[in-house]
Every structure is written in structure tokens, then in C-alpha cells.
N, C-alpha and C positions, 0 to 999 in steps of 0.2 A: 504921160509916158516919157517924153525927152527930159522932164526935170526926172524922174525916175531912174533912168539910167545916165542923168547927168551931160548930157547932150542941150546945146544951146537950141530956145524952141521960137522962130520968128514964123508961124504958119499961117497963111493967108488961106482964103476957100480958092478952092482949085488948083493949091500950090497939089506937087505929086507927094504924097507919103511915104515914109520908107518901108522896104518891105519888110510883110509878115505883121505892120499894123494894125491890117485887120482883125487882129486877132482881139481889140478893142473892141470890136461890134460882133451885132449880131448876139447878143444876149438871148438866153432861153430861160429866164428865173421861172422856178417852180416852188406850189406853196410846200409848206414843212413836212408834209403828211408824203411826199413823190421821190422826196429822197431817199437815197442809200447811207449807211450807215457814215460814210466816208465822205460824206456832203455832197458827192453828185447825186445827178439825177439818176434816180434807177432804171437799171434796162427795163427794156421791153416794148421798148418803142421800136425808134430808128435804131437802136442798136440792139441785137435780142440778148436775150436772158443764157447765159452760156452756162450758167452754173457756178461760177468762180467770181470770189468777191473784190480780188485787188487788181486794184487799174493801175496801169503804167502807159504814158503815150510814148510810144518805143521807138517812135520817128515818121518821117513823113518827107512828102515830095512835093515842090510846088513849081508849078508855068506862069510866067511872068510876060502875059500877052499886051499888056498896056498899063500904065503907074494909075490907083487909082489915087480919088482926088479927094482934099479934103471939104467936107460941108458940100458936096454933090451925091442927090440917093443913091442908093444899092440897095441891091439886091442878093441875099446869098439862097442857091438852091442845092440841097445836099440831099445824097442819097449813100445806104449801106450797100457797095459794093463786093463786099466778098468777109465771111464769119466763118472762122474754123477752126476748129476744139483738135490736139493734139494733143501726144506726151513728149514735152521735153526733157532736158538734163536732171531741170529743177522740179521736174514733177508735170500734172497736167497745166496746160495751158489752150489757150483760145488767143487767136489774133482775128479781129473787126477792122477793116479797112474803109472809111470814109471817102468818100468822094464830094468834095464841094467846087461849086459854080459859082464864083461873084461878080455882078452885070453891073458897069454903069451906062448909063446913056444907050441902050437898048445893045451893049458889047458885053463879050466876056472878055473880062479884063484880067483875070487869076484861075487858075487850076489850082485845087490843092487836095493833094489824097494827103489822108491821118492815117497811121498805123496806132489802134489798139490794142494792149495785151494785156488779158486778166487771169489770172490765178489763185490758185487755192494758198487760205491761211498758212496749212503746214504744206512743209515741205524744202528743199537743200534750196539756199541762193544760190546763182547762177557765179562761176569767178569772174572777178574784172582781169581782163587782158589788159597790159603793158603798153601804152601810149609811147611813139615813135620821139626822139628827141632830135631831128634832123630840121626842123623846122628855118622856114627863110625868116618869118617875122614872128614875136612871138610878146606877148602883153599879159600881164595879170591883172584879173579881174578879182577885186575880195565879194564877199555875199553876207549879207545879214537878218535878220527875221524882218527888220523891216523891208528893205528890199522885198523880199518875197511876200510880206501882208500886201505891200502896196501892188506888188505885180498882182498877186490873186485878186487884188480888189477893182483893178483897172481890168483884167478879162470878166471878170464874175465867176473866180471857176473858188468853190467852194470846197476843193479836194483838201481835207482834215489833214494831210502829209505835209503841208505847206506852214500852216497856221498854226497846231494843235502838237503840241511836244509829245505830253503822255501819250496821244494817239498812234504820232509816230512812230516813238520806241516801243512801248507795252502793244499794241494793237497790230503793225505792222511791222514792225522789228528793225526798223531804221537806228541811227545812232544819232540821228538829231532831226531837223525839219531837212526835207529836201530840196531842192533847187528845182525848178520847172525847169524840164524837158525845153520846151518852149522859150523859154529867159535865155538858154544858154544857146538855140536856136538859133536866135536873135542878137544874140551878141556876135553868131559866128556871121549872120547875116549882113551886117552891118560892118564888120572887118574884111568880108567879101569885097564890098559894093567899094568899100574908100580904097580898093586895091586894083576894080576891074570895072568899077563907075555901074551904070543899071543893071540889075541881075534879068536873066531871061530864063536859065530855071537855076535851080537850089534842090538837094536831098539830105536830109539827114539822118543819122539814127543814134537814139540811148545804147548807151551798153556799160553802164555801172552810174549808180547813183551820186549826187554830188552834197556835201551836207552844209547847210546854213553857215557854218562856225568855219569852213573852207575856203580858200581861195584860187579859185580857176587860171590855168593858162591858157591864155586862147593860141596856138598856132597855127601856123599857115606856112603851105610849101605847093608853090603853084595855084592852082585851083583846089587844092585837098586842104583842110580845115580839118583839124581837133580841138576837143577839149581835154585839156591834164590837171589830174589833181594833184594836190602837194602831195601822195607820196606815190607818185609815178604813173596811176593807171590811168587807162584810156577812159573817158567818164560820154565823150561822143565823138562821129568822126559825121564829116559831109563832106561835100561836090558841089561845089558853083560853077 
């Protein structure tokens, strides 16, 4: 993951990790036959069945009660806290909100709620609003397929939108692979922490997709965090 995003990687067991690492562990591989069309696992488990085929993780929030460590157990205990099928702008939608628990050494060490949101094939995409150009610090990030095989293949998230061109555009109507929610996350996570040293909580949220062949501005102005894409729009915004 640090050769991945190009970050120098000297990690000892016990050194602290940086946040939203975890998102390396805790694998849930399922055989061929449990999947969705779209490489996740299909609902019906911990997340129920809402009806609507396209996922998008739309954002999320995390508590930063202790760093964990690397090459010491854990523990992650999750549960679905809150599923709710609605009509939006775009049409019907559903948002799933996850709740996870990561324990080491008999502590919780991390909160972190997921926000899910799934929707129907047809229907109007959602506009991207206009990203603030006021920024105190401000960095481009470019993206590439690899980039993203490697991010998908370092979490194990099988989602076809990442990997899969035709899928993307013919199937989901994207205009190229998309960037994880999460990668961009992460990157804002990480411009946090070298700005205001250990994170103690982080929020963020998607609010327009970002494409492969794109190059990200990450900015920052105070504790407020975006991301902009090359032609203006707001692609996510967060709070540290």
C-alpha cells in the first residue's frame, strides 16, 4: 500500500499505521456463485436486499480512539445499523449505513460507520456541484487503471467499476473506470494527518465521480478537505 501511493514504506510490527489502513484487512472472499453482477458480494446478508443494483460507498465517518499496530491481532465487529429505501433527484435510492468495531489488545481502537447507496440501472444522474477554489494548500494527484487494479486488489473489493471498462461505461454509464471513494479518502486522510499530526476523528462524503484518465486536486483550507477535478467540480469534501 505505501509503494502504491508512493509513500516511503520502513514498517516494523507495532510501528502505528496510518489511518483508514485498515481497509487492507478483514477480507470477506466469497465463492463465484455469492456474487453480484458487479463483483460484490450480493446482499442479503449484513446488508439487505433493497432492490437496487448499483453501489456507490457515498461516504463515511471514522473515531480514532488509538493507532493501530502493524503485525498485532484484531479484531473487526460490524453490524448494519440503519437501511433506507427512498426517492431522490436521481430516482429511487436506498442508503445502508455500516457500523464497524476494530479491537486490538482487548481495546477499541477505531469506529467507523460506511455510508452505502444503491440504485436503480435507469434513471437521471445526480449534477456534480462546483468545488470551492479558496484553498490554503492545494496538490494534484493524477490516477491510472493501474493505480486502481492495485488499490482494488490490496482491499479485495471486486467492484467491476474499478477494473472492468466495458462494464463501466456500457453497464453503469460511467465514462471511464472510477476512482474509489476510499483511495481519494485516503489521500485526503493522509494530507490531514501531515497538516495536524494523529487524526482523532475524519468524515467524508462522494458527491461526483472521479475517472481513471483524471487528475485530482486535493485541497485543504483549515480542517475542510476536497477533492477537484480538472474541470472544476466538487468530486468530495471532508472534516478532520
Amino acid at each position: 500500500m505505501y509503494t502504491a501511493l508512493g509513500m516511503p514504506c520502513d514498517v516494523q510490527t507495532g510501528d502505528p499505521l496510518p489511518p483508514f489502513f485498515h481497509q487492507l484487512y478483514f477480507w470477506t472472499p466469497q465463492l463465484p456463485g455469492t456474487l453480484g453482477r458487479d463483483g460484490h458480494p450480493k446482499v442479503g446478508g449484513l446488508i439487505p436486499d433493497m432492490g437496487l443494483p448499483r453501489r456507490m460507498w457515498a461516504g463515511g465517518r471514522l473515531q480514532f480512539d488509538a493507532p493501530l499496530r502493524a503485525g498485532v491481532p484484531a479484531e473487526r465487529r460490524s453490524v448494519c445499523e440503519a437501511a433506507t429505501r427512498k426517492e431522490g433527484r436521481s430516482g429511487p435510492l436506498a442508503v445502508v449505513t455500516l457500523r464497524h468495531e476494530i479491537w486490538q489488545d482487548g481495546a477499541v481502537c477505531l469506529l467507523e460507520w460506511q455510508d452505502l447507496v444503491y440504485r436503480a440501472d435507469a434513471g437521471l444522474t445526480p449534477g456534480s456541484p462546483m468545488a470551492d477554489t479558496n484553498e490554503d494548500e492545494a496538490r494534484d494527484v493524477p490516477f491510472d487503471p493501474t493505480l486502481l487494479f492495485r488499490y482494488s486488489a490490496l482491499t479485495f473489493n471486486g467492484h467491476r467499476i474499478h477494473y472492468d471498462v466495458p462494464y463501466a461505461r456500457d453497464v453503469e454509464g460511467y465514462a471511464g473506470l472510477v476512482v474509489h471513494g476510499p483511495l481519494l479518502a485516503q489521500y485526503l486522510m493522509l494530507m490531514a494527518e501531515e497538516a495536524f499530526g494523529p487524526l482523532t476523528q475524519f468524515s467524508f462524503r462522494a458527491t461526483a465521480p472521479l475517472m481513471d484518465f483524471e487528475t485530482a486536486t486535493l485541497c485543504r483550507r483549515g480542517r475542510t478537505l476536497w477533492v477537484r477535478g480538472p474541470d472544476g467540480r466538487q468530486c468530495m469534501v471532508a472534516e478532520a
